[in-house]
C-alpha positions as CSV (number, residue, x, y, z in Angstrom):
1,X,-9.5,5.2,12.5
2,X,-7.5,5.1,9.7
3,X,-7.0,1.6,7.9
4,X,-3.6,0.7,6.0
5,X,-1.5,-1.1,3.8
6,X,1.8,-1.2,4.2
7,X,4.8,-2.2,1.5
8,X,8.1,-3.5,3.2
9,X,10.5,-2.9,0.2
10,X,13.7,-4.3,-0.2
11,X,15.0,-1.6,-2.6
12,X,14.1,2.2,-2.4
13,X,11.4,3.7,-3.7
14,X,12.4,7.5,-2.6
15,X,12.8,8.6,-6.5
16,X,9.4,7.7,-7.4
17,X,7.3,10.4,-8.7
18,X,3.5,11.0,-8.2
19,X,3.1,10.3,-11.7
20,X,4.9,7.1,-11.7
21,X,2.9,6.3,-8.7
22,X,-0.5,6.9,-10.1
23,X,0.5,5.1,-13.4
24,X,1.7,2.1,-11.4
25,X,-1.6,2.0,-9.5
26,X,-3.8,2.3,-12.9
27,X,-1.8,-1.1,-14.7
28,X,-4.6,-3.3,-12.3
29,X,-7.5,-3.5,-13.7
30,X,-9.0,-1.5,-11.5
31,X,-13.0,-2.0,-12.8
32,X,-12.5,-5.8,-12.8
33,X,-11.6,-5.9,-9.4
34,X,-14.0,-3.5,-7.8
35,X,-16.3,-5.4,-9.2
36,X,-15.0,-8.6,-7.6
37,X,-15.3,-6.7,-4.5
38,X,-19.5,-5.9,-5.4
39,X,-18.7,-1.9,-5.4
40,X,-21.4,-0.3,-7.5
41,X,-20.8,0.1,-11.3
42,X,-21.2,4.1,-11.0
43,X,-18.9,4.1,-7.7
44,X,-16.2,2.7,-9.7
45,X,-16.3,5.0,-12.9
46,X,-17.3,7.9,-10.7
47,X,-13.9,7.2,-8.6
48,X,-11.9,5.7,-11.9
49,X,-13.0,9.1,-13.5
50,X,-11.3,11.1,-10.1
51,X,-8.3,9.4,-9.9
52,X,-5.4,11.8,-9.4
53,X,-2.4,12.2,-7.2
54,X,-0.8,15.7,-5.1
55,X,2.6,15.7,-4.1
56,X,1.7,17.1,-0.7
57,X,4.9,17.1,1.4
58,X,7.5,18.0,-1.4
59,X,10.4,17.6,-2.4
60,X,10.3,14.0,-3.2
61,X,8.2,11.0,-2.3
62,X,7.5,11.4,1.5
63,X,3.5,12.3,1.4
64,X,1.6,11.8,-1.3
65,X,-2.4,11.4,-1.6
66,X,-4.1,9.4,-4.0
67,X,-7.6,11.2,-4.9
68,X,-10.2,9.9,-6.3
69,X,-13.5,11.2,-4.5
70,X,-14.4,15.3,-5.0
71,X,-12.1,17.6,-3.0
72,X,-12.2,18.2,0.6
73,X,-13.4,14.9,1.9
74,X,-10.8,11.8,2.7
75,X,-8.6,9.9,-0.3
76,X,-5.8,8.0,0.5
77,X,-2.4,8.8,2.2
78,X,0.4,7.6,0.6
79,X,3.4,8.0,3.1
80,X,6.9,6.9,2.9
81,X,9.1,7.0,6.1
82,X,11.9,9.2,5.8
83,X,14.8,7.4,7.3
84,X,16.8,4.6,7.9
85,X,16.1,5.1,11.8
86,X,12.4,5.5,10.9
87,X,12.8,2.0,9.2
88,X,14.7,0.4,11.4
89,X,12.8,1.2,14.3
90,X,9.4,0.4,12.9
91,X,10.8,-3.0,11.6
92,X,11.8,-4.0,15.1
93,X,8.3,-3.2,16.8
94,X,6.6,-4.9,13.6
95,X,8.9,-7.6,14.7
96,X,8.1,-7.7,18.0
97,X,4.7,-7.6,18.4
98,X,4.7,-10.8,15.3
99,X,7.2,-12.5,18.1
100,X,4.3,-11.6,20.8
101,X,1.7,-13.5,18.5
102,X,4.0,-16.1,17.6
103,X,3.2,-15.6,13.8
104,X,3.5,-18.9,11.9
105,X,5.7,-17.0,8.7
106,X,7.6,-14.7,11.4
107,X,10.4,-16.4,10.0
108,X,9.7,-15.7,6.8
109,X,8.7,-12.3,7.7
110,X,11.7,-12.0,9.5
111,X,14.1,-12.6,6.5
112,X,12.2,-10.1,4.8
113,X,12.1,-7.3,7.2
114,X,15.7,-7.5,7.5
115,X,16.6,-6.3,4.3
116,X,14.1,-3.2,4.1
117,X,15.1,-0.2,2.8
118,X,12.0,1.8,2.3
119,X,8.3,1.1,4.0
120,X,5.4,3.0,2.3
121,X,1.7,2.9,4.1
122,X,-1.4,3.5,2.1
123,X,-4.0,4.5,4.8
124,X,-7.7,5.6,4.2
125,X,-10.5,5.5,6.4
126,X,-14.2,3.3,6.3
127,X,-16.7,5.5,5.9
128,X,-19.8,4.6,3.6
129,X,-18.4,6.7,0.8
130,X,-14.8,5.1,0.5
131,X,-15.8,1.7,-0.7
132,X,-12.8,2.2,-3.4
133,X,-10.3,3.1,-0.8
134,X,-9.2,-0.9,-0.1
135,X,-9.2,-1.9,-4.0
136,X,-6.5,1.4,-4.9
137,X,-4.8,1.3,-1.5
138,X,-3.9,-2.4,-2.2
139,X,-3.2,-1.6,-6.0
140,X,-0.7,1.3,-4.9
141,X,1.3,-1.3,-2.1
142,X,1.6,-4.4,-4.9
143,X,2.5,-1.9,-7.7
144,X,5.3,-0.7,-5.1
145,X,6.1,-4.4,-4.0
146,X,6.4,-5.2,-7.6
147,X,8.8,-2.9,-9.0
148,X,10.7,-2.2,-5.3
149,X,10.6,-6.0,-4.3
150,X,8.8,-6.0,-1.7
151,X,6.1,-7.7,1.1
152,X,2.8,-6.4,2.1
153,X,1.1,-5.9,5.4
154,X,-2.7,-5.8,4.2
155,X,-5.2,-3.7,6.2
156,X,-6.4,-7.1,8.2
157,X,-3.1,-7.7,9.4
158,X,-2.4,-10.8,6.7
159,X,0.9,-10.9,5.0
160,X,1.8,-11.1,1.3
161,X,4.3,-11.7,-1.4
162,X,3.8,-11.5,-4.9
163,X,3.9,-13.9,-7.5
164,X,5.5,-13.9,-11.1
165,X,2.5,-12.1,-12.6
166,X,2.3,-9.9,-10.0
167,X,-1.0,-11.7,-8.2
168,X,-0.8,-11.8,-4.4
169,X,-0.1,-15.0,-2.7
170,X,-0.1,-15.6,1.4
171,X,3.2,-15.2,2.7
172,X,3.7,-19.0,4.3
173,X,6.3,-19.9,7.1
């Protein structure tokens, strides 16, 4: 099952490149924060030392994936929904099934929701081996939320904004 961040952002981010993209990703202190997470020195320079991105649904940003493991096992998908009935429609079930929960920031959430333009997931899966998938996934979403002002949907269903340095902070009714 695959596991996801997703970026809510309020301006679009359809004329970003893969370059730009993996750039963005690599401002983070990447090391420093795997190690915060207690993934293995050598995991991190072995995946650090992979890191690479493939335009695979060209032209433009619609599916991109973020390697950093050897070829032909899982990285991360990068995905951008296409259009503004794509958005739309997944910002009303997002929507609704917060409403069904009775989320204490819906409101908050709401206000935010309602001026997307673009929603990107970053989705990767939980096998032993992709310990660094959380740490880049969630690096590629606040780089996008950063520069595209945007909100982020974490993998454990939490909600974030970013604050003036760019650190995440819990998105509070």
């Amino acid at each position: 099952m695959a596991i996801r961040y997703t970026v809510y952002c309020r301006k679009s981010v359809a004329g970003v490149t893969p370059e730009q993209l993996l750039a963005g990703s690599r401002e983070a202190d990447l090391h420093t924060i795997a190690e915060n997470d207690d993934i293995p020195d050598d995991v991190i320079v072995d995946a650090l030392r992979q890191l690479r991105i493939q335009n695979v649904d060209p032209p433009g940003f619609r599916f991109y994936r973020l390697c950093y493991r050897p070829d032909g096992v899982r990285q991360i998908d990068v995905e951008r929904w296409q259009t503004a009935d794509e958005v739309l429609a997944v910002v009303a079930e997002v929507l609704e099934g917060l409403e069904d929960k009775g989320h204490p920031a819906l409101d908050r959430i709401r206000a935010c929701l309602g001026q997307t333009v673009d929603i990107v997931n970053a989705s990767f899966g939980s096998a032993p081996g992709e310990k660094m998938a959380p740490v880049l996934a969630s690096e590629v979403t606040r780089w996008l939320a950063q520069q595209f002002d945007g909100i982020i949907r974490a993998a454990d269903d939490s909600w974030w904004q970013l604050g003036v340095h760019g650190e995440y902070q819990p998105l509070r009714p």
